[in-house]
C-alpha positions in Angstrom: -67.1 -16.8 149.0 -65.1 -18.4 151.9 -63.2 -20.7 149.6 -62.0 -17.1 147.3 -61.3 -15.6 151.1 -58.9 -18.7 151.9 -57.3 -18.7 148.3 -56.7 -14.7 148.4 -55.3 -14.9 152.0 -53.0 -18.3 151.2 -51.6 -15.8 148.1 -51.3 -13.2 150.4 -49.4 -15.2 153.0 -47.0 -16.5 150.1 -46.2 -12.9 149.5 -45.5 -11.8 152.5 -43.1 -14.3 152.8 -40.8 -14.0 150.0 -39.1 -10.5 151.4 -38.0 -11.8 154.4 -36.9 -15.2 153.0 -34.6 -13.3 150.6 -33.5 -11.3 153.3 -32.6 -14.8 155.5 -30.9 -16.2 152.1 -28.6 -12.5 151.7 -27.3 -13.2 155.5 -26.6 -16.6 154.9 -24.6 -15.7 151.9 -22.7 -13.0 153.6 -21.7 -15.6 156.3 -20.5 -17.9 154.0 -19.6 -16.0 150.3 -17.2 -18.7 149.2 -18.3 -22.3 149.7 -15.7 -25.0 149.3 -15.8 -27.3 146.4 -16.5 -30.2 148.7 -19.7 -28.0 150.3 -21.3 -28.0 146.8 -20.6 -31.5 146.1 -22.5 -32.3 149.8 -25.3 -30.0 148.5 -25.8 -32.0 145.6 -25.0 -35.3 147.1 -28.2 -35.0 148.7 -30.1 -33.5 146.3 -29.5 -36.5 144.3 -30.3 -38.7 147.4 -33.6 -37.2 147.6 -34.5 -37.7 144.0 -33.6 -41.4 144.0 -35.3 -42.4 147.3 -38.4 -40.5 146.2 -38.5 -41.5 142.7 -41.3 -42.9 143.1 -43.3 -40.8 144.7 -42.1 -38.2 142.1 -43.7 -39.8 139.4 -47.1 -40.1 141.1 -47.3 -36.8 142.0 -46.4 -35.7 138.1 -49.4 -38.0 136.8 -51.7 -37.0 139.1 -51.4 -33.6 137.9 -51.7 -34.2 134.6 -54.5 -36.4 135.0 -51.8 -39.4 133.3 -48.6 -38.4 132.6 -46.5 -41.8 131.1 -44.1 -43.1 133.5 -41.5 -43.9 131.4 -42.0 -39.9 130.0 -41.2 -38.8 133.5 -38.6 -41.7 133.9 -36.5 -40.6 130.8 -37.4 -36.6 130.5 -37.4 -35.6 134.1 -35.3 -38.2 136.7 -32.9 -39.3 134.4 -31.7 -35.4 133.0 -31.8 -34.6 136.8 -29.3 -37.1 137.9 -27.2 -37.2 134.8 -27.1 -33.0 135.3 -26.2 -33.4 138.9 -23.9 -36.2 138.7 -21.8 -33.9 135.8 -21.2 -31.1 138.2 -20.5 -32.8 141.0 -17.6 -34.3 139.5 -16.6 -31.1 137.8 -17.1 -28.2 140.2 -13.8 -28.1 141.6 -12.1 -28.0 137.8 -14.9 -25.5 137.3 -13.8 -23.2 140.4 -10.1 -23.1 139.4 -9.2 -19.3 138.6 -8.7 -18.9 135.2 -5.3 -17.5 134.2 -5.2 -14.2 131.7 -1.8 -12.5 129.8 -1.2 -9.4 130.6 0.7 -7.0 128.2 4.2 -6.3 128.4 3.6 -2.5 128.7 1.2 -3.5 132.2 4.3 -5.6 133.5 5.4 -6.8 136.0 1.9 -7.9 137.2 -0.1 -11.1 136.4 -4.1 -11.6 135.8 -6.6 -14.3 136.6 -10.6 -14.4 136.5 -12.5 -15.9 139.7 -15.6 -17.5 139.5 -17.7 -16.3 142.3 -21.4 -16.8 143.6 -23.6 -14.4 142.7 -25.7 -14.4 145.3 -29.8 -15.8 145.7 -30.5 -16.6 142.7 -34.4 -16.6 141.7 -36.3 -19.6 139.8 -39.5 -20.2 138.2 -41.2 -22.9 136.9 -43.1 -24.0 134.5 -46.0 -27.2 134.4 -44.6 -29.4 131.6 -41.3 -30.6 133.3 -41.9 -29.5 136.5 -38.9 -31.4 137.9 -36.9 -31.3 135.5 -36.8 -27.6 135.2 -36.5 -26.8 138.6 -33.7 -29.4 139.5 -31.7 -28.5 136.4 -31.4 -24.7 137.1 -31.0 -25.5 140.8 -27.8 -27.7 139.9 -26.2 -24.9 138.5 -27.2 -22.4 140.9 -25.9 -24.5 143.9 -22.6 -25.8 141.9 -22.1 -22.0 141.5 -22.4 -21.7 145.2 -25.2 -19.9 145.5 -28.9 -19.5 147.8 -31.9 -20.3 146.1 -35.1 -19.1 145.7 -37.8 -21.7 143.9 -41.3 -20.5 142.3 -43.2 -23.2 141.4 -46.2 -23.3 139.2 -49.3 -23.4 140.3 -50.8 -26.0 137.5 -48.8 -28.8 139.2 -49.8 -28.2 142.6 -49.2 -32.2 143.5 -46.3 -32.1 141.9 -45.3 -28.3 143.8 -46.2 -29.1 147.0 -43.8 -32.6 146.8 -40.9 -30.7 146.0 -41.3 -28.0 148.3 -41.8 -30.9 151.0 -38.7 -32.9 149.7 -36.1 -30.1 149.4 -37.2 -29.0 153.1 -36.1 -32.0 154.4 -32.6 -31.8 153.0 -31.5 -27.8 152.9 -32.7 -25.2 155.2 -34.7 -22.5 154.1 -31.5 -20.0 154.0 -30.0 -22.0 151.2 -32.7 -23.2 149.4 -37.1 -22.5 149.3 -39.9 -23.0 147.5 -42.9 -20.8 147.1 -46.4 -22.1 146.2 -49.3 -19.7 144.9 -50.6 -18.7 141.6 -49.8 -15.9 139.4 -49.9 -12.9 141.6 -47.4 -14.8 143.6 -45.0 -15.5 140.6 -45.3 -11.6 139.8 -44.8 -10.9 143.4 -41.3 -12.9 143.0 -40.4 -11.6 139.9 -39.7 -7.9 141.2 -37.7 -9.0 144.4 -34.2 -8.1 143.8 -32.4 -10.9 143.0 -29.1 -11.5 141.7 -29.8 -13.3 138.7 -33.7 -14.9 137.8 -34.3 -17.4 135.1 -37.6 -18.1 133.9 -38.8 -20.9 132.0 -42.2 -20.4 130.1 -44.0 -18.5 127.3 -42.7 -15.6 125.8 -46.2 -13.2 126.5 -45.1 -14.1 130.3 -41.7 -13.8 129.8 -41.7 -10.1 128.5 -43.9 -9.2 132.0 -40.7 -11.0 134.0 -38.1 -9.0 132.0 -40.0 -6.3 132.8 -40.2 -6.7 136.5 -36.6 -7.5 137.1 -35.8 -4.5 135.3 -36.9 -2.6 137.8 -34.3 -4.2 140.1 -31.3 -4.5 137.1 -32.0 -7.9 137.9 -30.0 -10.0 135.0 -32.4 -12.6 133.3 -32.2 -16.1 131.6 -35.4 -16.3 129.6 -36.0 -19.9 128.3 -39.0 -19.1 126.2 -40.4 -21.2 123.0 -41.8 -20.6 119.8 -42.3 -22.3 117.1 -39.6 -24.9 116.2 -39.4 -26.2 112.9 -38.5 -29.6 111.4 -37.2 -29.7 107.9 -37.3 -33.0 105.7 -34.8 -33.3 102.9 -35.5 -34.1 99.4 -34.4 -37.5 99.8 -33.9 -39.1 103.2 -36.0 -41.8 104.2 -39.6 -41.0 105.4 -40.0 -43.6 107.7 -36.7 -42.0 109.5 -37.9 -38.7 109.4 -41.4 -39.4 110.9 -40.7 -41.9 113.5 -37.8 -39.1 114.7 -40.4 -36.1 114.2 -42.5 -38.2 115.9 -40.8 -38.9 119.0 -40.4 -35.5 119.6 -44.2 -34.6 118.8 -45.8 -37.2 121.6 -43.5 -37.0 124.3 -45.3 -35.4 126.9 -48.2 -35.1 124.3 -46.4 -32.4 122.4 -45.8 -30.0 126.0 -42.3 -29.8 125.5 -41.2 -26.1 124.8 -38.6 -27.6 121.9 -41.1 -30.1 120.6 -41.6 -29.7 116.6 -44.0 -27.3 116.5 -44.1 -27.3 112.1 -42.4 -29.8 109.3 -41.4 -28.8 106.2 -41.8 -31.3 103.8 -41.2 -31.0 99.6 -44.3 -31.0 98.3 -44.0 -34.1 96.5 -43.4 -36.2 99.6 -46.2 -34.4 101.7 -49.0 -37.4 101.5 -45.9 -40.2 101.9 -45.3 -38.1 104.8 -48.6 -38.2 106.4 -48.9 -42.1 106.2 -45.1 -42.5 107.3 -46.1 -40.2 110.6 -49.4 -42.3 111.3 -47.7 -45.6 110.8 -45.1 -44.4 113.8 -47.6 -43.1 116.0 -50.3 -46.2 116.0 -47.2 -48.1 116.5 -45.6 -45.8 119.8 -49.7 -45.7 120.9 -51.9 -48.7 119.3 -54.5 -47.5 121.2 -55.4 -44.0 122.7 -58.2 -45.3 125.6 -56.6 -46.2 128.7 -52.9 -46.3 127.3 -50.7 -44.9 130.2 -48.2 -44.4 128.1 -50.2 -41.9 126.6 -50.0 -38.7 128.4 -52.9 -36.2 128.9 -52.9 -32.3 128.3 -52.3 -30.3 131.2 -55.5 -29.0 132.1 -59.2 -28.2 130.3 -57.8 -24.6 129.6 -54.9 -26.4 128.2 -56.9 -28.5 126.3 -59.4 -26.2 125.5 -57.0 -24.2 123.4 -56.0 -26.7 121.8 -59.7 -27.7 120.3 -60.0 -23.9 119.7 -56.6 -23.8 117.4 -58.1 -27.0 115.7 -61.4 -25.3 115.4 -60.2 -22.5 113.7 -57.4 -24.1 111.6 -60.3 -26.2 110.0 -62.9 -22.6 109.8 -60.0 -21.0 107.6 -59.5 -23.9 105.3 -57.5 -26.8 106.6 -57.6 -30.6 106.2 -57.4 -32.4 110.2 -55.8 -35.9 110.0 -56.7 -37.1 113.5 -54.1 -40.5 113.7 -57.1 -41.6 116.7 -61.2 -41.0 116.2 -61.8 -40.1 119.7 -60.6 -38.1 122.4 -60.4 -39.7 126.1 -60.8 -36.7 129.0 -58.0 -35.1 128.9 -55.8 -37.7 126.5 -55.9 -35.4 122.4 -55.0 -37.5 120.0 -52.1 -36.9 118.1 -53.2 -35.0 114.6 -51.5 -33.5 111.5 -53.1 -30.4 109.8 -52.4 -29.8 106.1 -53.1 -26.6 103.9 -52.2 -24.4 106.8 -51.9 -20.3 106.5 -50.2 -17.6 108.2 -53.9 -16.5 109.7 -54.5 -19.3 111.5 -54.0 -19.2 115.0 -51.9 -22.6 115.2 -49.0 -20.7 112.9 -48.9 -18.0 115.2 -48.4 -19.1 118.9 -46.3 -21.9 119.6 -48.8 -24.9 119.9 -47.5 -26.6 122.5 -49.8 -30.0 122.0 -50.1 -32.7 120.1 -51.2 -30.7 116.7 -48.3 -30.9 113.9 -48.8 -28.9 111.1 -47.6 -29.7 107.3 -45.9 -27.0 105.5 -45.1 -28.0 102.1 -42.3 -26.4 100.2 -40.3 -26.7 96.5 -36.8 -26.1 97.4 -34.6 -26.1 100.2 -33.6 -22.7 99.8 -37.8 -21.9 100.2 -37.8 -23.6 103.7 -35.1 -21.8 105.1 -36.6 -18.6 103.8 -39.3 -19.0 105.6 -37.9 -20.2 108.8 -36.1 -16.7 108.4 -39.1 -14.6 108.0 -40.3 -15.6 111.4 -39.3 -14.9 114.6 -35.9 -17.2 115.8 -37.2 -20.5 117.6 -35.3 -22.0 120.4 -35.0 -25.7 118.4 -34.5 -26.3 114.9 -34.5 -29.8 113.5 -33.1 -30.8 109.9 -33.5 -34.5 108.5 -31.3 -35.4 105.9 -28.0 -37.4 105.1 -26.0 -35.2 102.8 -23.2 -33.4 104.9 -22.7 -30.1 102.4 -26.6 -29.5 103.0 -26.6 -30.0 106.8 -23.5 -27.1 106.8 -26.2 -25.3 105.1 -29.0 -25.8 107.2 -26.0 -24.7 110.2 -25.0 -21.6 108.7 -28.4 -20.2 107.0 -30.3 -20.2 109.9 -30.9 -19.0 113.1 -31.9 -21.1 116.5 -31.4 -21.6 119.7 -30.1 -25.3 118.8 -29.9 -28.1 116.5 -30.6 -31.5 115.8 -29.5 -33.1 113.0 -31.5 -36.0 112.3 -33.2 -36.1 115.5 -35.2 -34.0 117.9 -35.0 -32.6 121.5 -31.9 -34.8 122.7 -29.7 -32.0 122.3 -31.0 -30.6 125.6 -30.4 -33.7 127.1 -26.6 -33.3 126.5 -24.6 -32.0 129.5 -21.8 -30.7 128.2 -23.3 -28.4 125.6 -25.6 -24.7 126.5 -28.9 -25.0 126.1 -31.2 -21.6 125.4 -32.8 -19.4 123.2 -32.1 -16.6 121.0 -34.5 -13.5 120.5 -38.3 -14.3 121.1 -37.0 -18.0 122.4 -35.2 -16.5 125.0 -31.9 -15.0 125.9 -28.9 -17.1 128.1 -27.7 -20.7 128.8 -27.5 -23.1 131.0 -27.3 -26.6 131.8 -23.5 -28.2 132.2 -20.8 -25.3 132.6 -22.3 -23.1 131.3 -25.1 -23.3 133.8 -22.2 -22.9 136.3 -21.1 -19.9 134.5 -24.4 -18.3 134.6 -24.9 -18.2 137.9 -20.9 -17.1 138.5 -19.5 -14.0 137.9 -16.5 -13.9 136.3 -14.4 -11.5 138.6 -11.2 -10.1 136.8 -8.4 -9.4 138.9 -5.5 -7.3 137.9 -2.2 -8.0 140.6 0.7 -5.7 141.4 3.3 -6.4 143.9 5.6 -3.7 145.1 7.2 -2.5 142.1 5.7 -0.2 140.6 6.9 0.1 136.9 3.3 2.5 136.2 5.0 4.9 138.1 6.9 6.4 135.6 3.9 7.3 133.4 2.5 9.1 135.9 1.8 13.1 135.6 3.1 15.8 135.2 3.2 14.1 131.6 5.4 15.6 128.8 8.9 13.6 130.3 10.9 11.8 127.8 9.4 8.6 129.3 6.4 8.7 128.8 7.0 9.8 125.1 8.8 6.5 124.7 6.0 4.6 126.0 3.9 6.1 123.6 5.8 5.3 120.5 6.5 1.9 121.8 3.0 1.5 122.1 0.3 3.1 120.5 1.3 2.3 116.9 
């Protein structure tokens, strides 16, 4: 009872705090609307500093929470994005801040156009437990190359890893330019009805529709970056062993918790059972052993995990074959398996699965797996694996996703200078790169007279000779 007291007043005290932090991050922004070019480079300056000297630390903190999360995983998917996004900005904000020049028609003349870029404002941002650096450091790198104050909520199944970053970016920015909030899930409601100027939300699309909802009480625009169910197609004819050990990649990274991890592969059903052995061969070769691997990183949490076992449970109740690539499972360590003979009524082909769990989907023609990559909702990833050119254009131009690979998996996000987001149920907006910069901008046009006024002689009382000119000049 005195523990549930403590926890309701700490959520209550995280509430209370969040109005008059936006209200301290609004005055700051009204003092300074406009930052310089060489203010944002300072502000991300140090928040590369702080990443590098705390690296370590960082990576503790990640692995504590998920009872082992693989250092290199948080090495490759979390520091190194973070500094490679920062360090891309930082050398490109001033290009990014230039005013953009715009035509203007020779009946508008003499005047000349332009676009600014200009902060938005506080900018709000919540995060999810899979990358929980990653995806707060790489929305707040746009939002501060933008020149805007932000506002951070971060989840509350990484509480290690929450509590580190709140401590970290205190030291470096004051809480008028950028703050963290702590809490659980009333909290992260609580900050998704404040009245931002622009929220993105990274997480799965049942929560996403109750954010959407709340900022539409406040017109607050949204980025969703949601998930779903991103397939991986297999050609007729390239090689399996290159197919699996790239599917495969992007199936154990973070055991599987990656929202554009292959959630299904199509396979032609004559290469299904080659399949199968290609994909074990990979995996017992990435992980020779699951017990006490820590390269081998653990689900999450026992909810988590016990989701997982239910989706297995009830895959194998409605008729599937489970090839488990390990016998046993260590705490919170799954081992990696492939399920075979799936349907549409099993719980694994309806949510995104979101661990270690790869389901088989066999088809007979190509045109059959994009037909039924169609008949289901638009997933944020697609991934195609196959060497002939004319049917990669295919795969391009006959289906729908947030983004591709071709012959490979989840590196396009990695890539700086291309959007990353979803489309439909997988989201809505981009970021990352210049486009992140763009998101959290808005694009001001400005239309500039001097002191002739050629408009004038439009003007009413209308029927002069004039303005009848103008009109067969023009509208024609």
């Amino acid at each position: 009872m005195v523990a549930d007291v403590a926890y309701l007043q700490q959520n209550q005290q995280q509430i209370e705090a969040l109005e008059p932090l936006l209200a301290a991050q609004r005055a700051a922004y009204r003092a300074n609307p406009m930052p310089e070019a060489g203010q944002r480079r300072a502000w991300l300056k140090a928040l590369r500093g702080l990443i590098l000297e705390n690296r370590q630390a960082l990576i503790d903190a990640v692995s504590r929470d998920f009872s082992n999360r693989s250092a290199d995983e948080t090495l490759l998917a979390e520091l190194m994005p973070s500094l490679h996004g920062i360090h891309y900005a930082s050398k490109r904000i001033k290009k990014w801040m230039k005013p953009s020049r715009r035509s203007v028609g020779l009946q508008f003349m003499p005047a000349s156009a332009k676009v600014i870029y200009q902060p938005l404002g506080v900018v709000g941002i919540i995060v999810p437990w899979n990358y929980p650096l990653f995806l707060a450091i790489g929305p707040l790198t746009g939002a501060l190359a933008a020149g805007n104050r932000v506002m951070i909520k971060m989840s509350e199944s990484t509480p290690a890893t929450s509590q580190l970053i709140k401590d970290l970016l205190a030291r470096v920015f004051p809480e008028d330019l950028v703050s963290v909030a702590l809490g659980e899930a009333e909290v992260g409601m609580a900050f998704s009805k404040l009245p931002f100027d622009h929220l993105l939300f990274t997480g799965a699309t049942s929560i996403g529709k109750h954010v959407m909802r709340a900022a539409a009480e406040n017109l607050t625009p949204v980025t969703l970056e949601l998930g779903g169910k991103s397939p991986a197609i297999v050609s007729a004819d390239v090689p399996l062993e290159h197919a699996a050990e790239r599917i495969a990649f992007g199936k154990t990274l973070n055991a599987g918790q990656t929202c554009v991890a292959p959630d299904y592969v199509l396979v032609p059903r004559d290469r299904v059972e080659g399949f199968v052995a290609a994909y074990r061969d990979v995996v017992q070769r990435f992980y020779p052993q699951l017990k006490d691997n820590p390269d081998y990183t653990a689900i999450i949490n026992e909810r988590q995990l016990a989701r997982l076992n239910g989706y297995l449970q009830d895959a194998q109740a409605k008729g599937a074959r489970i090839v488990p690539i390990y016998p046993e499972t260590q705490g919170r360590r799954l081992p990696q398996s492939l399920v075979l003979d799936v349907s549409d009524d099993m719980k694994l082909m309806q949510d995104e699965i979101f661990g270690p769990l790869l389901p088989v989907v066999p088809y007979d023609r190509i045109e059959d797996a994009f037909a039924y990559v169609n008949a289901r909702p638009r997933p944020l990833a697609l991934y195609y694996f196959g060497y002939d050119k004319r049917e990669q254009q295919r795969v391009l131009h006959e289906t729908h996703s947030g983004g591709v690979c071709l012959n490979d998996t989840l590196l396009h996000v990695a890539q700086d200078d291309m959007p990353f987001g979803g489309i439909g149920p997988s989201g809505m907006g981009h970021y990352h790169g210049h486009e992140g910069f763009l998101t959290f901008s808005k694009a001001k046009g400005v239309f500039i007279k001097q002191r002739f006024n050629a408009a004038r002689l439009i003007y009413p009382p209308y029927g002069k000779a004039i303005q009848k000119l103008v009109y067969k000049l023009f509208v024609r």
